[in-house]
N, C-alpha and C positions, 0 to 999 in steps of 0.2 A: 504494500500500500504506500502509497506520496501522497505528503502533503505540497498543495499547489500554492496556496492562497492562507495568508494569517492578517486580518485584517484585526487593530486593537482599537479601542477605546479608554482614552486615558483622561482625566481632569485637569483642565489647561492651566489651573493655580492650582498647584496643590499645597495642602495643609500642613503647614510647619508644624518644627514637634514640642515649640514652646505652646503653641497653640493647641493641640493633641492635648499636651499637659494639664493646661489649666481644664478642658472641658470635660476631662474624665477625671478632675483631683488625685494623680497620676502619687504626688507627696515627693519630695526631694531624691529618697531611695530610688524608687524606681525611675526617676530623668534619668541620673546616675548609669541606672543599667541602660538603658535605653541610647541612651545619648553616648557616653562614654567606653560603658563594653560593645554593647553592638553598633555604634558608631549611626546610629539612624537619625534620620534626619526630616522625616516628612511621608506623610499617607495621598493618595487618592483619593476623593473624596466626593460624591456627589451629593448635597445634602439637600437642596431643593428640588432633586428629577428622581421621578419614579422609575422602579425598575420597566415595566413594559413599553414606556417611552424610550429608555436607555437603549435597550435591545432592539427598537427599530430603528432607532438612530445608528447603534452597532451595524444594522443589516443595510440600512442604506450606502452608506460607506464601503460597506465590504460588496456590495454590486456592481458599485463605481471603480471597485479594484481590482476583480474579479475578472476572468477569463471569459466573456459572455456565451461561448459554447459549454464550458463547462458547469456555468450560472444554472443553462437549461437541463442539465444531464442529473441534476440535484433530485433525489428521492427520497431521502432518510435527511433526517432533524434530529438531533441530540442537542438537548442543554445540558452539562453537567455543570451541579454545582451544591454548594455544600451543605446547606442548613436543611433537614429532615421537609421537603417537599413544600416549600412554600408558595410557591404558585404551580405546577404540572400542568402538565399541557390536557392529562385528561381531567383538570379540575378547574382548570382556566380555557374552554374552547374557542374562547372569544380570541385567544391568543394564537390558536395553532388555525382558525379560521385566515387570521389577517398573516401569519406566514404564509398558508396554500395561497392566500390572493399575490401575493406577494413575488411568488416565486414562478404564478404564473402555472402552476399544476394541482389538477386537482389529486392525483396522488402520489400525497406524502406518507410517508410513514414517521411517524413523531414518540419521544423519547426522553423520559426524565432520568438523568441518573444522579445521586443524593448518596447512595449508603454507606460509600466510602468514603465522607467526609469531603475533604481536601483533596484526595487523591481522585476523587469519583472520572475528575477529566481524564486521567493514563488510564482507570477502566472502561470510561468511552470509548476511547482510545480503541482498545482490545475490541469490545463490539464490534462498533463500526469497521474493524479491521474484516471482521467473519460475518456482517453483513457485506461488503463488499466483494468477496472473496466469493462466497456465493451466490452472488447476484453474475459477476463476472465468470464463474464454471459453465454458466447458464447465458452465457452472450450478451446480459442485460447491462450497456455500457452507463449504468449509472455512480451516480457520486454521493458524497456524503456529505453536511454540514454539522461542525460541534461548536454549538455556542458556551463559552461558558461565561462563572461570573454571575455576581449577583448581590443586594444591598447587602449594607449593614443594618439590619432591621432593628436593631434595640442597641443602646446607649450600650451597655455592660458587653455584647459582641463583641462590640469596638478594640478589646482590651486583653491581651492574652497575656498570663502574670510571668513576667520576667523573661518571656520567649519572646515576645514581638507584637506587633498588632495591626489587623487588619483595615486594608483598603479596597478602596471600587474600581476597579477595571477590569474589562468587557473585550471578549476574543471572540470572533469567527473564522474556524479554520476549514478549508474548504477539502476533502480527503478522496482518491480517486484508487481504482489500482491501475492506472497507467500513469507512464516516466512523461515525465517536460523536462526541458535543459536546466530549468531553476528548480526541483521540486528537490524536496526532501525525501529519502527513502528511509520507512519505516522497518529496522533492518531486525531487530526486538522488543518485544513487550514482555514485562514479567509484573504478575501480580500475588504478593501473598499477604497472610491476616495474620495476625495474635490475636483467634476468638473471644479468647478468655476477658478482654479488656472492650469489648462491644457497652457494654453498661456504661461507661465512661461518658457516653451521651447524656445518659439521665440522671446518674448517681458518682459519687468515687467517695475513696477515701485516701487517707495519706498511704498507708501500704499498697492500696494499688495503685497510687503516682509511683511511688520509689519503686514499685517492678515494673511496672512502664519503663520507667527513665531511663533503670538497669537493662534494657530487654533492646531498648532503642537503637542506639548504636550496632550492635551485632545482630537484628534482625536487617538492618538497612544495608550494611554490609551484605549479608547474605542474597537480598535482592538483586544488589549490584552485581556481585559475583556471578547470578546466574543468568541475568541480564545480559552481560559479557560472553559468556558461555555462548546462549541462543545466538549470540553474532557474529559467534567465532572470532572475537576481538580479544587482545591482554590489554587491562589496566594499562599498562606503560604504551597502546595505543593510541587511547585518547586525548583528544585536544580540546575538548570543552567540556566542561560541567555545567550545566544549566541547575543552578538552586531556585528554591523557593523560598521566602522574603520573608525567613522567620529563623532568628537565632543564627547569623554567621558564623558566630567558631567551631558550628555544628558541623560543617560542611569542611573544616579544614582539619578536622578529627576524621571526616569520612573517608577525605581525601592522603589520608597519612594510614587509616585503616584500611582500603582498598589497592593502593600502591601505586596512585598517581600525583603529581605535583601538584600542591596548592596553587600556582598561579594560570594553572586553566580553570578555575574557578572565573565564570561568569558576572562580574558585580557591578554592571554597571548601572542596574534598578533595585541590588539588594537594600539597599539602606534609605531609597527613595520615594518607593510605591505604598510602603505597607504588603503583606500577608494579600493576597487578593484574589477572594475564593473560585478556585480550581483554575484559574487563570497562567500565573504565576511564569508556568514551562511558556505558552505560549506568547505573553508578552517576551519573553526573553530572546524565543527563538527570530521573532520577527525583529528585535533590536540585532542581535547576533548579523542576519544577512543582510540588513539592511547597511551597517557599520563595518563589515568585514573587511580584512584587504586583503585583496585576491593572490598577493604574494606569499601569506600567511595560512597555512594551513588551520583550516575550524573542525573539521572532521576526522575522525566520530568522535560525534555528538551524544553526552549520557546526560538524561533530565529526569528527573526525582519528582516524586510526591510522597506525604503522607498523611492519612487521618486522622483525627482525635480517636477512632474507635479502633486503630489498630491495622489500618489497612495498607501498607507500604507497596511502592508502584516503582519501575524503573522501564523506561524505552531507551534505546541506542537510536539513533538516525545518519544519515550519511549523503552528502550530496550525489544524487545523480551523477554518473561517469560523465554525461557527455558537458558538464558542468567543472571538475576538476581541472585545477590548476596544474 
């Protein structure tokens, strides 16, 4: 599977983190952490536009950037994103009505995914990989669309304790299984859970943070590893790490526990955006080739997720041959 098209939506001022501070009474401690160990600096934000507003604005945009043969070949809709089903397309049809008009077909096939948290987008991911895959065994040359992203509904969201905290922006990625000169090739997916920590949703206690926390590291290593594996790539292959916008020294522990150097570490929206649900890989990937220099080798490409409930994701990607430098 390629991806063709990453179209993002991002808040044109966005929210300093003196500002963040005072509006969630943040206390001196945590700016400290915030400001000084994770070096952050500012969220996403969109505080007066509704989500179904944002998301056709996201889609307008991404038509205007979009391959327009490809635009039409679109049959399957995935939103993924993270907070336990807040708008779905089968509880919202007002919603997936004004995408078929949208797109200009009456059929789509449409798609909530949620249960993986943060990570829910790399399990889109996987879907839409094995919807395409059998759509395409079957001649049917169609495409896929993964929106993700999604508000900050309540004040206390806002706020993840001493990891990071979340922002708003909004990705359309367009996913085919056929090559273009610019796509990305989706070359592995790996998805695994620590079930036992599912409850983490509605309940926790301090013992099961501290086997979380313990579990973390070496569960995400393990993703990686096999990540790798499905690619038939070494660690010491890769050229880029695509993180997600929560806890930076997290990633330079992954980076020293996996066996590649910290300075393919990806940061050029780690300490800018906010945490920005299920988003995160894709806003990066589309800064990545947009900024790249084509003297410099970016691939392969390893992008991470994870959930609050346990659910840790890892894809490999790879430019197109007829793309390489």
């Amino acid at each position: 599977m390629y991806i063709h098209t990453i179209t993002s939506l991002v808040a044109a001022n966005l929210t300093p983190l003196s500002a963040l501070a005072e509006k969630y009474d943040w206390g001196e401690r945590n700016n400290k952490i915030f400001g000084r160990f994770h070096r952050m600096e500012s969220a996403s934000l969109f505080e007066l536009d509704a989500l179904p507003d944002l998301i056709m604005r996201l889609l307008q945009q991404f038509k205007a950037e979009c391959d327009p043969v490809l635009f039409e070949q679109i049959g399957y809709v995935a939103w993924a994103h993270s907070l336990n089903c807040p708008s779905p397309f089968d509880l919202a049809p007002a919603l997936a009505s004004d995408l078929r008009m949208f797109l200009g077909r009456s059929e789509v096939e449409f798609f909530s995914v949620t249960q993986a948290s943060c990570a829910s987008a790399l399990v889109g991911l996987k879907f839409l990989k094995a919807k395409i895959s059998a759509a395409h065994a079957s001649q049917d040359n169609v495409c896929a669309l993964l929106i993700t992203g999604e508000k900050c509904f309540h004040d206390t969201v806002q706020y993840v304790d001493q990891n990071g905290y979340f922002g708003e922006a909004f990705c359309a990625t367009l996913l085919s299984a056929n090559p273009s000169p610019s796509a990305l090739r989706l070359s592995a997916v790996h998805v695994q859970q620590l079930p036992a920590y599912g409850t983490r949703m509605r309940a926790t206690d301090r013992e099961s943070e501290n086997a979380y926390d313990h579990a973390f590291i070496p569960t995400m290593l393990e993703t990686v590893h096999t990540a790798l594996q499905h690619a038939g790539r070494r660690p010491q292959e890769l050229r880029t790490l695509i993180p997600y916008h929560i806890s930076p020294p997290t990633f330079d522990r992954i980076a020293d526990g996996a066996g590649f150097a910290r300075d393919i570490i990806y940061r050029r929206h780690l300490y800018q955006l906010g945490h920005c649900f299920c988003s995160d890989a894709f806003l990066n990937l589309k800064s990545l080739l947009a900024h790249r220099d084509n003297s410099i080798a970016v691939h392969p490409i390893l992008a991470l997720a994870s959930g609050i409930a346990g659910t840790f994701a890892a894809i490999v990607l790879e430019l197109n041959n007829e793309d390489e430098t």
